[in-house]
C-alpha angles and dihedrals in degrees: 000000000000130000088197113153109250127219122243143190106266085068094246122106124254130197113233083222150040116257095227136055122253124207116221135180101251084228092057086062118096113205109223087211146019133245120260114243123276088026094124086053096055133106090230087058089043096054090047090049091046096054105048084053089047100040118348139256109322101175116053113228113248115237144173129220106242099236083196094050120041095218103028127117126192121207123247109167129355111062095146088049097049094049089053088050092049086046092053099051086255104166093181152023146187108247131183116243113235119204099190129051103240092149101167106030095081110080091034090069087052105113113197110232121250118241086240083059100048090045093066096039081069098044089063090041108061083034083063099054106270121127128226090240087061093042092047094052094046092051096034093242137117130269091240089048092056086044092056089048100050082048093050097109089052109126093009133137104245080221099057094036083061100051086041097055102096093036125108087229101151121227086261091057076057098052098053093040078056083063092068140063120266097253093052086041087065084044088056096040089052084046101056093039089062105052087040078230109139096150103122098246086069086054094047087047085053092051093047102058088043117123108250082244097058088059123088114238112279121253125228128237128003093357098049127137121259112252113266102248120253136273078249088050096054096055100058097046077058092051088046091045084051104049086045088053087054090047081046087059096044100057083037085066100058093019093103103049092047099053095044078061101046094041086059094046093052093046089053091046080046087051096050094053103052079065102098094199089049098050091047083059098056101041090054095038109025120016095161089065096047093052094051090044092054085054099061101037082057086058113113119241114277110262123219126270119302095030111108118219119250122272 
């Protein structure tokens, strides 16, 4: 999310905020939208409900003055926060003021952090004083679970560790990257960079396929490597690879066709919603719709063939 001024058409610059905060009843705040089901039941909610107990509101929510109604905000971005707000007895909160009604861009400009990423985050942080316990309960996590994550780059290629530091590779892609040698690490770092595939069955394949000496020695007991698969193994996973590379061909064939439409037909939803009046209709008749538009005007654009969508 960016506060960058915009330019407009009478040829002057305008901020998209205003500079100051401005302190609002949380009963005065209209959601634009309403929270898919299960929401209050999800990891993301209980995190967001963990830190402002632990420390506070960090991230202002996003709002918009009714122009209908003197004392009326409507929400821009910031419903699980809200929700938290409204579960923990919260009357007011600092907002930032929008100026403009760019009621479906924000979330959209949301980027998940990589694991890399939150690794470090915890390293200054502990090295900074804070204790895994405080970090756990802020995050909702458990201790072990900081632990595992402020130990992440253990065993890993400085090198791979670098071209993996904006990627979403999970601590068990780690794991298994632990299980080779440094110079095949980097190899299956390249390998997964350029399929854009970090699921952990492409890290398993990767190992499989590793030489004996690429791998580091195994370990006995509770830490040991996982068998190298079978010469019958391995030819299964082919005939699998084979009959998903089939499956590759087939979608090529009509891919272009299908994402010009949908391309189109997202511009034309984005189009809708930075209607104001539009997206006021639908707020007060059909919120449903509205939920499921802005989800697909925060899509990314379509990629061409061979990138893999995120996760």
């Amino acid at each position: 999310m960016t506060d960058g001024p915009r330019d407009q058409e009478d040829g002057h610059i305008h901020l998209a905020f205003d500079r100051d905060f401005l302190k609002i009843p949380v009963a005065a705040i209209v959601p634009l939208k309403t929270l898919p089901d299960g929401a209050r039941a999800s990891r993301s909610y209980s995190q967001v409900l963990s830190s402002i107990k632990a420390i506070g509101l960090i991230e202002a929510p996003v709002v918009l003055a009714d122009p209908n109604n003197a004392g009326t905000w409507f929400l821009l971005d910031g419903h699980l926060r809200l929700e938290a707000l409204k579960e923990l007895g919260v009357t007011e909160v600092e907002c930032l003021l929008a100026t403009d009604d760019d009621t479906y861009t924000y979330n959209k400009r949301v980027n998940r952090i990589p694991p890399i990423q939150e690794h470090r985050m915890i390293v200054r942080a502990m090295e900074r004083g804070v204790s895994a316990t405080d970090i756990a309960d802020a995050l909702n996590l458990q201790a072990e679970s900081v632990l595992r994550r402020f130990k992440l780059l253990e065993g890993i290629s400085p090198e791979a560790a670098e071209m993996l530091k904006d990627t979403p590779c999970s601590m068990k892609v780690f794991d298994i990257l632990r299980q080779m040698s440094a110079v095949r690490q980097i190899e299956a770092s390249d390998l997964m960079i350029g399929q854009n595939n970090f699921s952990i069955m492409f890290a398993r394949a990767i190992r499989a396929a590793t030489p004996d000496n690429q791998l580091v020695a195994a370990k006995k007991g509770k830490g040991a490597a996982v068998p190298t698969p079978s010469g019958q193994q391995m030819a299964r996973m082919e005939r699998e690879l084979a009959a998903l590379q089939t499956q590759v061909e087939s979608v090529e064939e009509t891919y272009g066709i299908d994402n010009l439409h949908l391309t189109v037909a997202r511009g034309y939803i984005a189009k809708l919603l930075a209607n104001n009046r539009v997206v006021r209709w639908l707020a007060t008749h059909q919120q449903d719709y509205l939920s499921e538009f802005q989800k697909i005007a925060e899509i990314d654009m379509l990629g061409p063939i061979g990138e893999a969508p995120d996760a």
